[in-house]
C-alpha positions in Angstrom: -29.1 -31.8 -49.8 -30.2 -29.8 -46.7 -31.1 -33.0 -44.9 -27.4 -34.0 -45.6 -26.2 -30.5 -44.5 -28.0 -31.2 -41.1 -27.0 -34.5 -40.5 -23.5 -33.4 -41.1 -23.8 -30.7 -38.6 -25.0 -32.8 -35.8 -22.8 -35.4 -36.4 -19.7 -32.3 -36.1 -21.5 -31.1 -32.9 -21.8 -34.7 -31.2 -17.7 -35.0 -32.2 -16.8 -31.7 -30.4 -19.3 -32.2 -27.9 -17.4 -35.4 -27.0 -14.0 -33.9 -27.3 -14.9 -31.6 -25.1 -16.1 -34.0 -22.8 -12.9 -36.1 -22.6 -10.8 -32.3 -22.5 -12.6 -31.7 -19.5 -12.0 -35.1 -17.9 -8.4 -34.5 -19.1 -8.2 -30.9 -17.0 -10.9 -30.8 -15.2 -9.7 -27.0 -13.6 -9.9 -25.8 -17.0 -12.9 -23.1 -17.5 -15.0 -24.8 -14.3 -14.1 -21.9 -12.3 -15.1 -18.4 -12.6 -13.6 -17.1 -10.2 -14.1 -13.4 -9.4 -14.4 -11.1 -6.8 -18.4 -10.4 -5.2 -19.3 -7.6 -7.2 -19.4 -5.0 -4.1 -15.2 -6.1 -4.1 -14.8 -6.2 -7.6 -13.2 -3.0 -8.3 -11.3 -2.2 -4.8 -9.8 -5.7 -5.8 -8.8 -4.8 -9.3 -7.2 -1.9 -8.4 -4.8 -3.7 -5.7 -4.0 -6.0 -8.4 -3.3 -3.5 -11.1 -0.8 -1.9 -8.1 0.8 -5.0 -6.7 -0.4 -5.3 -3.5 -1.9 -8.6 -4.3 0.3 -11.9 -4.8 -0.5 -13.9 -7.0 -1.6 -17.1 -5.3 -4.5 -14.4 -3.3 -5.8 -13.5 -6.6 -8.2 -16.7 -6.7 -10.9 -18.1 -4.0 -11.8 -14.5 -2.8 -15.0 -16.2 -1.0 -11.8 -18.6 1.1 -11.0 -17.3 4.3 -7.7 -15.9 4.7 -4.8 -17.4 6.5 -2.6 -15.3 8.9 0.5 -15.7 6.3 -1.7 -14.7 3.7 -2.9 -11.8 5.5 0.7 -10.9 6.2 1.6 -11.0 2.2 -1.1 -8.1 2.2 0.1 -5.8 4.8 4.1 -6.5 4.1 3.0 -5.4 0.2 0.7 -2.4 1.1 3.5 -1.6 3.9 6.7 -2.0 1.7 4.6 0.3 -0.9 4.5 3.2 1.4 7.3 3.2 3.4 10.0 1.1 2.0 11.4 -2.6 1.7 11.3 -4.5 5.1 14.6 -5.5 6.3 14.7 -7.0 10.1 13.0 -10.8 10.7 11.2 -12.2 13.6 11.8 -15.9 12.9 9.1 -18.7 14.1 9.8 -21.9 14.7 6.7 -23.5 12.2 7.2 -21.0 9.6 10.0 -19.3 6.9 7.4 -17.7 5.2 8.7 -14.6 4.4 6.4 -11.9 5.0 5.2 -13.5 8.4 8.8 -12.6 9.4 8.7 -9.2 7.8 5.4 -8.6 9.5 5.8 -9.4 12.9 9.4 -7.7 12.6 7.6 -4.3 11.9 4.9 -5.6 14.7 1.9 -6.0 13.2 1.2 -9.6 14.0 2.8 -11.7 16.9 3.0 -15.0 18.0 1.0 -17.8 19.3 3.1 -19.4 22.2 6.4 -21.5 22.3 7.7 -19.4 19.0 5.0 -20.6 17.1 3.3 -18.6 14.5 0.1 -20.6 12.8 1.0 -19.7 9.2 -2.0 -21.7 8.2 -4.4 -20.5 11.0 -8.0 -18.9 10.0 -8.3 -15.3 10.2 -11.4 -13.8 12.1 -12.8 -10.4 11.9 -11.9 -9.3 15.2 -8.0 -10.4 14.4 -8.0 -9.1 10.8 -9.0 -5.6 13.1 -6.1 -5.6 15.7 -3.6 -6.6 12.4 -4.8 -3.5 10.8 -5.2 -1.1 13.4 -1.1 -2.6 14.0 -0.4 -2.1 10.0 -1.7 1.8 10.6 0.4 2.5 13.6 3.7 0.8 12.2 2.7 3.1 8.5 2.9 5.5 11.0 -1.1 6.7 11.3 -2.5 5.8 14.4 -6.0 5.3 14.1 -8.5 7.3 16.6 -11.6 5.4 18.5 -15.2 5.7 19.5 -17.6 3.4 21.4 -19.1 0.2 19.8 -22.4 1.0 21.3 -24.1 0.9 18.2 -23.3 -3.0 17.8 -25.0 -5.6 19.5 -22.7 -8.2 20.3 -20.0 -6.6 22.0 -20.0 -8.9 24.6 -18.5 -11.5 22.2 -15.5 -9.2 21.3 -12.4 -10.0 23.2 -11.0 -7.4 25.4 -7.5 -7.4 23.5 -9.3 -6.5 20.7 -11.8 -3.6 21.5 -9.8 -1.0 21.2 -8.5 -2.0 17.1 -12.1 -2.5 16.5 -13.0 0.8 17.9 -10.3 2.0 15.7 -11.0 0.7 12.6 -14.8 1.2 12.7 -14.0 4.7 13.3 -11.3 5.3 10.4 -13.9 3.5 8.1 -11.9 0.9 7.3 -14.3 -2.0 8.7 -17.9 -1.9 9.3 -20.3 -3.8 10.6 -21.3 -7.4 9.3 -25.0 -6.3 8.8 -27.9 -6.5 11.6 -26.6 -4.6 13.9 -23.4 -6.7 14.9 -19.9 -7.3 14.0 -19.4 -10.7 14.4 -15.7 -10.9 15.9 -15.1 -14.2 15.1 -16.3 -14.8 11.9 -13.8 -15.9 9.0 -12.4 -13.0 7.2 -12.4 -13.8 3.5 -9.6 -12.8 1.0 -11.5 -10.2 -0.8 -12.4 -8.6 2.9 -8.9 -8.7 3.3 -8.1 -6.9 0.2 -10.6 -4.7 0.3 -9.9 -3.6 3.8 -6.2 -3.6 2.9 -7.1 -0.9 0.1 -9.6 1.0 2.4 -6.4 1.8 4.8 -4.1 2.8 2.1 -7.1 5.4 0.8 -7.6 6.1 4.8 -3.2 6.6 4.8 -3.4 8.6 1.4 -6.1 11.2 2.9 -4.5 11.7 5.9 -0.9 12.7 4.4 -3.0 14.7 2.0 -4.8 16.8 4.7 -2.7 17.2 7.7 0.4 19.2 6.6 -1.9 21.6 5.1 -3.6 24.0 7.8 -0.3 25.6 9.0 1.5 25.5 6.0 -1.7 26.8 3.5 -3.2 28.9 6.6 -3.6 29.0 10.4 -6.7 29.7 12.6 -6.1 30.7 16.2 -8.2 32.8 19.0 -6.9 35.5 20.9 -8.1 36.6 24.2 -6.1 38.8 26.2 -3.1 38.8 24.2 -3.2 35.2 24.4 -3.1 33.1 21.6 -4.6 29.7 21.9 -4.9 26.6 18.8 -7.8 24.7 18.2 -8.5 21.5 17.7 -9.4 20.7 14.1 -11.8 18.5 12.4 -10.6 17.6 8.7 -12.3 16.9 5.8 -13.9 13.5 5.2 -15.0 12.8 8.8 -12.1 12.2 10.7 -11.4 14.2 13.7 -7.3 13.5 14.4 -7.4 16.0 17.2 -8.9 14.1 20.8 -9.2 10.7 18.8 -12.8 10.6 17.5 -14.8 11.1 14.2 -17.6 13.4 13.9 -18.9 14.8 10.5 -19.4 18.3 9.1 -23.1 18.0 8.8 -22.9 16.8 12.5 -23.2 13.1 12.6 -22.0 11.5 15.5 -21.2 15.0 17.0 -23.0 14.4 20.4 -20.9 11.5 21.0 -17.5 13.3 20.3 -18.6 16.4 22.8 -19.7 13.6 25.6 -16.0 11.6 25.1 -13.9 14.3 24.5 -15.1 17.8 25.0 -13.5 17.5 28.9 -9.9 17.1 26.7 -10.5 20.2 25.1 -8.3 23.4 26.0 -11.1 25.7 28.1 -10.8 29.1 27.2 -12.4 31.9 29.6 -14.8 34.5 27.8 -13.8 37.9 27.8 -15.1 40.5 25.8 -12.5 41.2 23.4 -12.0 37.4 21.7 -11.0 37.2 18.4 -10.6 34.6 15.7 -7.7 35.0 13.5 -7.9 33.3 9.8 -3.9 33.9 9.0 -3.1 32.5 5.0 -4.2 31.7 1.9 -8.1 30.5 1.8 -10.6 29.8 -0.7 -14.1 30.3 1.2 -15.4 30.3 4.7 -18.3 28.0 4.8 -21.8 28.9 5.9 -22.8 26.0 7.0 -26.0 26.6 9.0 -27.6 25.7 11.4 -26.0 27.8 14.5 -26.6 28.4 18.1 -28.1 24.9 18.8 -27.6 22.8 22.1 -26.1 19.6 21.6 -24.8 17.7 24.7 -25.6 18.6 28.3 -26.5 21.7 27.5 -23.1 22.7 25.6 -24.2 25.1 22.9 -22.5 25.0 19.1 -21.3 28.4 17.7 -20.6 28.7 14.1 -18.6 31.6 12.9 -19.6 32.3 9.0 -18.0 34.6 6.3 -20.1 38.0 7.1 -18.6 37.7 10.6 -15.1 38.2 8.9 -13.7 41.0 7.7 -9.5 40.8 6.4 -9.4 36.9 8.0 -10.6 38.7 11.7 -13.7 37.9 13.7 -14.9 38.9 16.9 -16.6 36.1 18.6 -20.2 37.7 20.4 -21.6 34.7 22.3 -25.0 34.8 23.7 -25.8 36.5 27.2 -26.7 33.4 29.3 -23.3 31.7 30.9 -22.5 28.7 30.2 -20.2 26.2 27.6 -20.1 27.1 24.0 -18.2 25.8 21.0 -17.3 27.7 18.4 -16.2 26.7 15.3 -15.1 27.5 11.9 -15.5 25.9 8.6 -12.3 26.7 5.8 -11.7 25.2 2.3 -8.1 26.0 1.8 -6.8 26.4 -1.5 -2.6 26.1 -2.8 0.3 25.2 -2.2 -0.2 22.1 -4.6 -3.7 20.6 -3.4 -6.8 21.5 -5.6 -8.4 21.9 -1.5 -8.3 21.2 1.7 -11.8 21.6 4.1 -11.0 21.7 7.6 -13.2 22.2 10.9 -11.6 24.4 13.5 -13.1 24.0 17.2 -12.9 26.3 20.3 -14.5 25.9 23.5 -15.0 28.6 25.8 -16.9 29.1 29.3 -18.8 31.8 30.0 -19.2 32.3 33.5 -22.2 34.2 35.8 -21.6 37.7 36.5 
């Protein structure tokens, strides 16, 4: 009887095995492709999906490089998500593709001659870069820059497209492609589309979070004569919005903000009665420490900490030898709806020879 049992059994698994064989043969799509995002997109990509940014026919081949149309059904659905349906066109002569039209109406891509568009033309990285950087501005976030000198083929990047890649390096929203380069005109795969699609709607998200806040939650200014002067402010999360750079708290990437950007600075003249003024509703100064170090050129960085307040006032003592200083401040502000808000508050003043 077992021997039966067994017999039977292979015969039923030789029967399927062959039905299979001929379903396959009949569909041959069916079940022969798994086909999921890399596992470093996987969730950035599920979460576009679960909110609609994705259509449908870009939720498959995530390794294919993207088409400009296809990128445009990306930017017109993060776009239209934020701000609102599309309703001008910019008509092409090779396409009706929808979203190309809504796309270039809002300026975010353009032509490429003769009213031609090249729905079907391959994306490259440097292209995807200037489309974003375009997506940002038209959102209405323009994106700061910083040098590209830590990549080593910047020679291969076209000019028209230095300064989006400068951009969107600095916002975080791209990165390098590994080795030290960025590799301009390498295809730009769906999921790096999506991905980088969702990385500028967290970018967009941030920045609407953070930069109401410091006047309406609290305001730091420094008086000096009776003069009241604003800072420039460096938000939470490493982005500096103020003179178009990003440095971090801990102070990454610092030198190179100061050697760009310090001559845009307001210059404030030392006088012996400066104050700082902390005006509104705060959770902490921060005591971030180090303080009273040289960074660039021999500019020296002056942090102001909570024992030098007293009632939200501080007066600012600087060192006897002349020279540049910047002072700063670090808040975490607290109300008006956000859990908190930490902010980095700059002020450079001279101190000239007696």
């Amino acid at each position: 009887m077992e021997l039966i049992i067994i017999k039977i059994f292979i015969k039923q698994v030789l029967i399927f095995s062959l039905t299979l064989n001929i379903v396959l043969l009949a569909f041959p799509t069916i079940a022969l492709a798994v086909d999921t995002p890399s596992s470093w997109a996987t969730d950035r990509v599920n979460e576009a999906i679960a909110e609609n940014l994705v259509p449908f026919n870009l939720q498959s081949n995530y390794l294919q490089a993207i088409t400009r149309a296809e990128f445009c059904a990306l930017a017109v659905a993060l776009y239209e998500a934020l701000k609102g349906e599309i309703t001008g066109r910019t008509t092409f002569t090779d396409t009706n593709d929808v979203n190309v039209e809504k796309a270039a109406y809002i300026g975010v891509v353009s032509g490429v001659g003769d009213n031609k568009f090249d729905p079907d033309g391959i994306l490259n990285r440097e292209q995807a870069a200037v489309m974003l950087t375009r997506l940002a501005n038209s959102i209405g976030i323009p994106l700061s820059r910083r040098p590209l000198e830590f990549f080593n083929d910047i020679s291969e990047i076209s000019p028209w497209a230095v300064e989006s890649i400068e951009s969107i390096v600095n916002a975080g929203i791209m990165s390098g492609f590994g080795d030290g380069i960025f590799a301009p005109l390498h295809p730009y795969t769906r999921e790096q589309s999506i991905v980088t699609i969702m990385q500028l709607r967290s970018f967009i998200k941030h920045f609407e979070l953070v930069v109401p806040h410091p006047y309406e939650i609290g305001r730091v200014t420094l008086i000096s004569n009776g003069v009241e002067y604003e800072p420039s402010v460096h938000f939470g999360g490493g982005v500096m919005y103020s003179y178009g750079n990003l440095i971090s708290a801990s102070g990454i990437m610092i030198e190179t903000f100061f050697a760009n950007n310090l001559s845009l600075m307001p210059e404030i003249q030392y006088t012996a009665n400066i104050q700082i003024v902390v005006d509104g509703r705060y959770g902490q100064i921060a005591d971030y420490r180090p303080h009273n170090i040289e960074y660039h050129n021999g500019l020296r960085l002056v942090g102001l900490f909570s024992e030098n307040f007293s009632d939200g006032v501080a007066n600012v003592l600087l060192p006897d030898e002349p020279g540049t200083y910047l002072i700063y401040i670090d808040i975490t502000w607290r109300g008006d709806g956000i859990e908190h808000s930490s902010h980095r508050y700059f002020f450079k003043i001279t101190k000239p020879k007696l």
